[in-house]
C-alpha positions as CSV (number, residue, x, y, z in Angstrom):
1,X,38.0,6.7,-38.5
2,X,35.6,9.1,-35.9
3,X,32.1,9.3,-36.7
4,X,31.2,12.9,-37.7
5,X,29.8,14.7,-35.3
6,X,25.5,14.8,-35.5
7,X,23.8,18.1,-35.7
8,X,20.3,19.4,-35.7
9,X,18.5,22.6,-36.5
10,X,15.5,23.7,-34.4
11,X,13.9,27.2,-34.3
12,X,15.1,30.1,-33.0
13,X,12.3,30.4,-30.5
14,X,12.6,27.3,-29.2
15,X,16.3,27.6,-28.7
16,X,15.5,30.9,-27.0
17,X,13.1,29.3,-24.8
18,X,16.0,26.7,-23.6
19,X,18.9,29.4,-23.7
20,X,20.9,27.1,-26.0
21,X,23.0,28.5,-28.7
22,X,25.4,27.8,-31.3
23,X,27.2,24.2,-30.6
24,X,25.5,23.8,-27.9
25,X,24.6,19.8,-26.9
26,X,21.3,18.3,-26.5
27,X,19.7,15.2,-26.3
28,X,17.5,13.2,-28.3
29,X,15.2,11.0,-26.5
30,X,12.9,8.2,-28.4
31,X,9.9,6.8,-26.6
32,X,7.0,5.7,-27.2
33,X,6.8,6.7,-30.9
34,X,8.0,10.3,-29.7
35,X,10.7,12.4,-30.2
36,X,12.0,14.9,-27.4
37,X,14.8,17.0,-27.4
38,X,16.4,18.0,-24.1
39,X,19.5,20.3,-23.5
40,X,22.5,18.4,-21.6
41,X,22.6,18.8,-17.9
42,X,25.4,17.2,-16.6
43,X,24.4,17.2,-13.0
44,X,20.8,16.2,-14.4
45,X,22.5,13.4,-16.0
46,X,24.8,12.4,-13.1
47,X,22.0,12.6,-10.9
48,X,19.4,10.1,-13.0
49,X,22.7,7.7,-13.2
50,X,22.0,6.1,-9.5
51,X,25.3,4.4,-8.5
52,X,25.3,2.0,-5.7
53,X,28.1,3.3,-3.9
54,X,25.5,6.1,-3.4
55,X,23.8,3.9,-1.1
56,X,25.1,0.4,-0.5
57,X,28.0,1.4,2.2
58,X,24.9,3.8,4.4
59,X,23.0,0.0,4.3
60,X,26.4,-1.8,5.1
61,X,27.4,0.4,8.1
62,X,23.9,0.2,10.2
63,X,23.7,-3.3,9.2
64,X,27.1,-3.7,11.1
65,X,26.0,-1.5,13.9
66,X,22.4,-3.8,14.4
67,X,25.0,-7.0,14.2
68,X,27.4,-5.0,17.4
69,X,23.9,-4.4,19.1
70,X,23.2,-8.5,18.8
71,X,26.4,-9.6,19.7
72,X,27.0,-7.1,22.5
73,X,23.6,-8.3,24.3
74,X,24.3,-11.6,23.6
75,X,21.8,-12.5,21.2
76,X,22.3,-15.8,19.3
77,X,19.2,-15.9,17.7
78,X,16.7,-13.2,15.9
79,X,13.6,-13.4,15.0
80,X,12.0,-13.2,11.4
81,X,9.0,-11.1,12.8
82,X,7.9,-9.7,15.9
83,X,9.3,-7.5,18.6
84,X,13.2,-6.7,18.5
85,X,13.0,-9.0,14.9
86,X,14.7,-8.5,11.4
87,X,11.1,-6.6,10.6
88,X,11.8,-4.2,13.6
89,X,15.3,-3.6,12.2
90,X,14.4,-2.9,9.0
91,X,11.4,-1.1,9.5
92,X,12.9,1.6,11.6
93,X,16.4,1.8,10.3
94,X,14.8,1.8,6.7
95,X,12.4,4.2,7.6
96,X,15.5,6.5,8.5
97,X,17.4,6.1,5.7
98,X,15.1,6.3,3.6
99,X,13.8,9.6,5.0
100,X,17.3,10.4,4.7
101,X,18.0,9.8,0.7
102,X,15.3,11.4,-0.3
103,X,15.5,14.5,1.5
104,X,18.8,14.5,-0.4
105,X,17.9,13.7,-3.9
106,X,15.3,15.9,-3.7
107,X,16.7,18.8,-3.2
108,X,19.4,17.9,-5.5
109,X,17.3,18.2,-8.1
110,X,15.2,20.6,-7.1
111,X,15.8,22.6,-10.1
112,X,13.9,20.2,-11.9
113,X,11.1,20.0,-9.7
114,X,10.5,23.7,-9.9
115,X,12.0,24.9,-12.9
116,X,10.5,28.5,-12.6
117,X,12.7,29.7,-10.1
118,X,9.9,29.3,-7.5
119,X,10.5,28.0,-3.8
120,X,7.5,25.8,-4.9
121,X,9.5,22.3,-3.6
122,X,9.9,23.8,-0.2
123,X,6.4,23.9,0.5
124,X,5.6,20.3,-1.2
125,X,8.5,18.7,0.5
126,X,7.1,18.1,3.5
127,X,4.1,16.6,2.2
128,X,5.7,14.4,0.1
129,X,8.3,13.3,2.5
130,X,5.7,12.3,4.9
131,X,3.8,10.6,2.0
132,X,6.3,8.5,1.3
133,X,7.6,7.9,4.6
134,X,4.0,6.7,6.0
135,X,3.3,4.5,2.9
136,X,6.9,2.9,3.0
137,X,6.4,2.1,6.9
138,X,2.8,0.8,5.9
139,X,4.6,-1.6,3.3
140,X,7.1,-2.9,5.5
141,X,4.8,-3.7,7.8
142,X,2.7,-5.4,5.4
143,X,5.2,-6.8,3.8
144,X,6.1,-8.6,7.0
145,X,3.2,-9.8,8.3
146,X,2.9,-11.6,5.2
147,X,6.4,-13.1,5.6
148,X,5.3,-13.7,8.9
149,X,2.7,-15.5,8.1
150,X,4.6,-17.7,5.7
151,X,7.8,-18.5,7.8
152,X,6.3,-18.8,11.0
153,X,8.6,-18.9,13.9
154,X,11.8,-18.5,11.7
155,X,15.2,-17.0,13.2
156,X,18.4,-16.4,12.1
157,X,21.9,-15.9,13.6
158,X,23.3,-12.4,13.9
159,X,25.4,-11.7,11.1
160,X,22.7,-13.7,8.5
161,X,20.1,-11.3,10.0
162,X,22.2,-8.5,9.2
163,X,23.0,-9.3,5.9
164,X,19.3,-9.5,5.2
165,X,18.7,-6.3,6.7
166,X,21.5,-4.9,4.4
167,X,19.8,-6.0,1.9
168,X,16.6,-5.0,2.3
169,X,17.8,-1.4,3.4
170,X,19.9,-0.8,0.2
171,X,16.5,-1.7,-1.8
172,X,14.4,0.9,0.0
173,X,17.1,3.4,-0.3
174,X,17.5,2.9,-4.0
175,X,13.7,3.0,-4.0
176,X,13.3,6.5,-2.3
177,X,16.1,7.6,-4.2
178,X,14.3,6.6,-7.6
179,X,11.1,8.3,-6.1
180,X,12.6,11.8,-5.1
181,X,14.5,12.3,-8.6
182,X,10.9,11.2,-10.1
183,X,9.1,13.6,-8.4
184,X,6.3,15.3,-11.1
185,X,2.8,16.3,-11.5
186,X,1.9,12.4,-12.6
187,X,3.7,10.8,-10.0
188,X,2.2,12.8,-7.3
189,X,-1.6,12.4,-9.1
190,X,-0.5,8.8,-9.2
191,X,0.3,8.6,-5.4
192,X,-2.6,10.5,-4.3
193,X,-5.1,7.9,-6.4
194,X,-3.0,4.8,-4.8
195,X,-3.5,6.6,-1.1
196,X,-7.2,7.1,-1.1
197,X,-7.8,3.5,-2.8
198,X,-5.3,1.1,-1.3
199,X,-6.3,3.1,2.2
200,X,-10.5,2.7,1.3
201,X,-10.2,-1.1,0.2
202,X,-7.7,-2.2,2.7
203,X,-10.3,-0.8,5.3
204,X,-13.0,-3.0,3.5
205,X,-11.5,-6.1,3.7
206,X,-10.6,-5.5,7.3
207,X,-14.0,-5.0,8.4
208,X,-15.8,-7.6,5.7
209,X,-16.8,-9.4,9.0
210,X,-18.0,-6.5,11.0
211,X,-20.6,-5.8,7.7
212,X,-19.3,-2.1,7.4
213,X,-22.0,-1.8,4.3
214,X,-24.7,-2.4,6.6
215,X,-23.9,0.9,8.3
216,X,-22.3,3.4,6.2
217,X,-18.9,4.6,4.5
218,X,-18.0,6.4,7.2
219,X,-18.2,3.6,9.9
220,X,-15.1,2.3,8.6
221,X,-13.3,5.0,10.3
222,X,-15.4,4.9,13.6
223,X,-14.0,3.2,16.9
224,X,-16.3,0.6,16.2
225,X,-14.2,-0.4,12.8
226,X,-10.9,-2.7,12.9
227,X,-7.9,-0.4,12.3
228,X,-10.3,2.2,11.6
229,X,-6.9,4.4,12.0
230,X,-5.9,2.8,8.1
231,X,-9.1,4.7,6.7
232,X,-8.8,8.3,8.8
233,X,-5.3,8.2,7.9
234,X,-5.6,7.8,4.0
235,X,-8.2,10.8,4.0
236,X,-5.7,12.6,6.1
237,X,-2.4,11.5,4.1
238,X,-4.7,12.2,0.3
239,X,-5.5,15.5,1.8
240,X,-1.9,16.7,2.2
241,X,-1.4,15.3,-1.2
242,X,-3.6,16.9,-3.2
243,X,-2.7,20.2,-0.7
244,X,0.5,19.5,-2.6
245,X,-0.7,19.1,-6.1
246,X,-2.4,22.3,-6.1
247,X,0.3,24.2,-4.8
248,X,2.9,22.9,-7.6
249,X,0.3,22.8,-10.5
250,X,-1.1,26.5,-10.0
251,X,3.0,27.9,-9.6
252,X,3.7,26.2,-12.6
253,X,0.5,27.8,-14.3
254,X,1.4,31.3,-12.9
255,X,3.8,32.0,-15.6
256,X,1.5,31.1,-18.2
257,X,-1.5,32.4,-16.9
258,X,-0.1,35.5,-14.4
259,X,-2.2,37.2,-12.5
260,X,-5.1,35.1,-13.0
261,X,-8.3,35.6,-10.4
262,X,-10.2,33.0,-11.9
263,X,-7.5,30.3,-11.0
264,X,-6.8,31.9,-7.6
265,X,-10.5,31.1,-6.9
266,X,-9.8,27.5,-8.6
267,X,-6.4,27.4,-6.6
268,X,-8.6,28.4,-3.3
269,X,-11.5,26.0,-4.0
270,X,-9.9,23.2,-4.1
271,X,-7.3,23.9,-1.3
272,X,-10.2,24.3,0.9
273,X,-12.0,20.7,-0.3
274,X,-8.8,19.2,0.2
275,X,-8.8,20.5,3.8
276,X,-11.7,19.6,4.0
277,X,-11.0,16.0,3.4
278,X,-8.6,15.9,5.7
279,X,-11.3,17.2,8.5
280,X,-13.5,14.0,7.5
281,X,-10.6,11.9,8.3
282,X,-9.8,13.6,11.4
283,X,-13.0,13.7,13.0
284,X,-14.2,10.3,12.7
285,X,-18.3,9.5,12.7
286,X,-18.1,8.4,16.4
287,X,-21.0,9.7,18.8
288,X,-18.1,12.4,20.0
289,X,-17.9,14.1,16.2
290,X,-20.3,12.9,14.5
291,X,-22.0,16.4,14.1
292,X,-18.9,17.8,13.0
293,X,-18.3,14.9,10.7
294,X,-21.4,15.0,9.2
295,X,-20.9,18.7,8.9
296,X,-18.3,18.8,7.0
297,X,-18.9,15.6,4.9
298,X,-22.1,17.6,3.7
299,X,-19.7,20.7,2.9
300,X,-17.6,18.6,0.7
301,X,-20.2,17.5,-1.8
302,X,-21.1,21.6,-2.0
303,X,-17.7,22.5,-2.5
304,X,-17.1,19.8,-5.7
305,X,-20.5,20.4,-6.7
306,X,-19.8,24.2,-6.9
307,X,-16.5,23.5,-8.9
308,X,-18.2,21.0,-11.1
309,X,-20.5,23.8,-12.1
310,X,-17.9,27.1,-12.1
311,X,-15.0,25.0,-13.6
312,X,-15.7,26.2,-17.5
313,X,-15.8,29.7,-16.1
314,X,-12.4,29.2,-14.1
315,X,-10.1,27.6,-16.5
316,X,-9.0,29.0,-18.8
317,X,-8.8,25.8,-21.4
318,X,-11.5,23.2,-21.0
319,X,-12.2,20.7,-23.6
320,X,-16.2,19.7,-24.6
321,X,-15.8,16.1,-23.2
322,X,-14.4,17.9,-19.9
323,X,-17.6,20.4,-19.7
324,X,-19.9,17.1,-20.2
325,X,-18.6,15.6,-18.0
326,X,-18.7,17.9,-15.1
327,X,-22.1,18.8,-16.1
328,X,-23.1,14.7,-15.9
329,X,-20.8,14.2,-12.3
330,X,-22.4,17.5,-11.3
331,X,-26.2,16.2,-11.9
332,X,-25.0,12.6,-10.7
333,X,-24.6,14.4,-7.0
334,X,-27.7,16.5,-7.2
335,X,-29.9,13.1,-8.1
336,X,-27.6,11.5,-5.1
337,X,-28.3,13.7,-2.8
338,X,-32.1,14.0,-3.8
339,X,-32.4,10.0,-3.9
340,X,-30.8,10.0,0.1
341,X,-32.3,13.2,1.9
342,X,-34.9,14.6,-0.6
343,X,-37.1,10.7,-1.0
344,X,-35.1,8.6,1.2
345,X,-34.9,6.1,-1.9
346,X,-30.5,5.7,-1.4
347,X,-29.6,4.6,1.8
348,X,-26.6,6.4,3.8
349,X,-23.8,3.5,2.6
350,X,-24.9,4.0,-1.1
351,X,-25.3,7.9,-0.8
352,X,-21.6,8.0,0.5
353,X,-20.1,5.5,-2.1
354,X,-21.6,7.2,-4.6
355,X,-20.9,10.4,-4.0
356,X,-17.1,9.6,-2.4
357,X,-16.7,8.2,-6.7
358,X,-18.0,10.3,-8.3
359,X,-16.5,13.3,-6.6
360,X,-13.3,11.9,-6.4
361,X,-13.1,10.5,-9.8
362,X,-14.2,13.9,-11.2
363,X,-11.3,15.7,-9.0
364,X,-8.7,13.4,-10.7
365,X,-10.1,14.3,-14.3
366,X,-9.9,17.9,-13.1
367,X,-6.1,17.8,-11.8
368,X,-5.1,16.1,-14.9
369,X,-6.8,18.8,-16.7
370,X,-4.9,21.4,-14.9
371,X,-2.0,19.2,-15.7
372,X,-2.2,19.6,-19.0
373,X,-2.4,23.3,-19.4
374,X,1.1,23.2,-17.5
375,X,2.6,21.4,-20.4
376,X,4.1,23.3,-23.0
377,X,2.4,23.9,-26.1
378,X,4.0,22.0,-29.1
379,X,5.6,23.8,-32.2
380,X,5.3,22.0,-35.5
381,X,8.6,21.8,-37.7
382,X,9.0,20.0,-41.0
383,X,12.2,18.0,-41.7
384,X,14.5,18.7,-44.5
């Protein structure tokens, strides 16, 4: 005997809203204590359904063209790490491929990603894709240093190297695949907090023995630093992210707040303190910039400390625990900034770590603000 079928009523405005009518199907999802219902998009589906035969035969044919490569030089022997190693392999062809898929996925489900109608993913594609494509080389490389470090001197014959790079290719692929069709406002806050912190503390460690504190902040990103490129390059890579952010969070508030001058000042604000960050990053505190990267490191607590104080003005929603906030980061700079230039009590490494926090920390509280008036406002309904 066939279960009967299930049916559920919802309001006409919601139902509206979705253009669903009469027999229509949707989908019930339960998480976390929540109920959501979403109208059935079978390309939607097809696409979150990631099959390996989406991806496993791409990994399978450059593994076999890396084994010709071996055996038509006459290799017998590859290395674990190094130059023309399994890490080479995989770094490069992964890096491809992985480009590759998610250019694809993504605008496969583009729809999804800008579900106003805007062009909104052309312009954070390119961001994103060389987000991604920077931190997944950064990995691998990280990744294999370590390995390197823990099989020192291992090798492997052609075709067992191969069959590792085949599988370490079809994992990446599935991961950038995952991370295109996961593209959102959360996952892009989420990347642009692991950027700017992985980049800062990895630069740390590096230079633990060169006493970075004893300096300042920004000597992390001078010549004088080790890999000083790791800490210029996470400004640089956060900047484009957050670039990104705004762009996609202000289209999706255009349609609830059209027209808006007060978040096209917000929208412009923080574009500008994002390219601004990216400025630090690109002119590191060497005797050759140092001006200019004091110049605009100076501009950048302005700029936050002028949106910490216009923010209740600009937004259209802000919550009391918001505004106290602001108002306690905002007078958290000014006594900053007092305690380094105005008495001299802070020196320059405190100044800049506290500031770089507190101005950061108070961006992501503002973005997820933002985020929130993007979200749909819930209706209440009573069952029966």
């Amino acid at each position: 005997m066939s279960a009967s079928p299930r049916k559920i009523s919802i309001p006409t405005e919601i139902s509206e809203k979705l253009n669903l009518k009469n027999g229509d199907p949707v989908k019930i999802v339960s998480q976390n204590q929540e109920f959501t219902v979403k109208p059935v998009n079978q390309k939607e589906m097809a696409l979150n359904n990631i099959s390996i035969l989406w991806y496993l035969p791409v990994s399978i044919i450059c593994g076999l063209i890396f084994y010709a490569i071996f055996v038509d030089q006459k290799v017998h022997q590859i290395p674990l790490h190094g130059d023309n190693s399994i890490a080479t392999m995989v770094i490069f062809g992964s890096a491809i491929t992985g480009i590759i898929f998610f250019s694809i996925f993504f605008f496969l489900d583009r729809k999804r990603i800008a579900r106003d109608g805007s062009r909104v993913y052309l312009r954070i594609y390119f961001p994103l894709v060389i987000s991604f494509a920077v931190i997944l080389v950064l990995g691998l490389l990280g990744l294999f240093w370590t390995v390197g470090l823990m099989f020192h001197g291992a090798s492997f014959d052609p075709f067992t190297s191969s069959v590792i790079f085949i599988l370490f290719n079809a994992l990446i692929n599935y991961s950038m695949i995952l991370a295109a069709l996961s593209v959102s406002t959360a996952v892009m806050t989420n990347l642009l907090m692991a950027v700017i912190i992985s980049g800062t503390v990895v630069s740390m460690l590096s230079n633990q023995n060169s006493h970075w504190w004893q300096h300042n902040l920004s000597f992390l990103g001078t010549q004088m630093a080790d890999k000083s490129w790791q800490f210029n390059l996470s400004l640089m890579l956060s900047a484009l992210l957050m670039i990104a952010l705004v762009d996609y969070l202000f289209v999706s508030l255009h349609s609830a707040f059209p027209k808006s001058i007060k978040l096209l000042i917000l929208r412009i604000m923080l574009t500008i303190t994002a390219i601004d960050v990216a400025a630090v990053g690109l002119f590191p505190n060497d005797i050759t910039y140092h001006n200019i990267h004091t110049h605009f490191a100076q501009l950048l607590v302005l700029f936050v400390l002028a949106m910490m104080i216009s923010v209740n003005w600009l937004l259209p929603k802000t919550s009391k625990e918001f505004n106290l906030v602001s108002i306690g980061a905002g007078i958290a700079l000014v006594a900053t900034s007092v305690g380094f230039y105005g008495i001299h009590y802070l020196s320059l490494t405190a100044f800049e770590l506290i500031a770089f926090m507190v101005a950061f920390a108070w961006i992501l509280i503002l973005l997820q603000n933002i985020t929130n008036l993007t979200k749909p406002e819930s209706i209440i309904v009573t069952i029966e």
